[in-house]
Residue, then its C-alpha position, 0 to 999 in steps of 0.5 A: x500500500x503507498x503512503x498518502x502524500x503530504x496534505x496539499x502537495x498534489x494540488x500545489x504541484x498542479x497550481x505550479x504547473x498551471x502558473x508555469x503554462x500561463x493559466x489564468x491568475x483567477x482560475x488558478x486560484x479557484x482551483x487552490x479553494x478548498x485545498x487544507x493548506x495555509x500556503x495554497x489558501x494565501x497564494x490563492x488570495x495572493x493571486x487574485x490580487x494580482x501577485x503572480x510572482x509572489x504566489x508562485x515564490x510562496x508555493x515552490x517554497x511550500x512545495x519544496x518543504x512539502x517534498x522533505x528537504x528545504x532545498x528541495x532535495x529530499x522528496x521523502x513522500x515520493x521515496x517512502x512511497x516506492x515509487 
């Protein structure tokens, strides 16, 4: 059985990718509502203000958190997982 991700880390991957394609700031931000974590909550406001940047900046560093390293290089989910 694989282990649950970390809470959030799936939907603030996606807004990642979204960002990174050129989605609208609204949409995106619609698509982080409901997601049960602080960041993606205040990225979304952050994006509806107008503060692409800023959002972004917020979730990479939440993701990289998330993943299990502060630089980013641990990804503990994905290796405790098998994947």
């Amino acid at each position: 059985m694989r282990a649950s991700p970390p809470t959030g880390y799936l939907e603030i991957e996606r807004a990642l990718r979204l960002l990174a394609l050129g989605d609208s700031d609204i949409w995106i931000a619609s698509r982080l509502h409901g997601v049960d974590h602080p960041a993606a909550i205040k990225a979304a406001t952050l994006l509806r203000q107008g503060c692409r940047q800023q959002a972004q900046a917020m979730l990479e560093s939440t993701l990289a958190q998330l993943a299990g390293a502060p630089n980013g290089n641990g990804l503990a989910w994905f290796k405790n997982a098998g994947l």
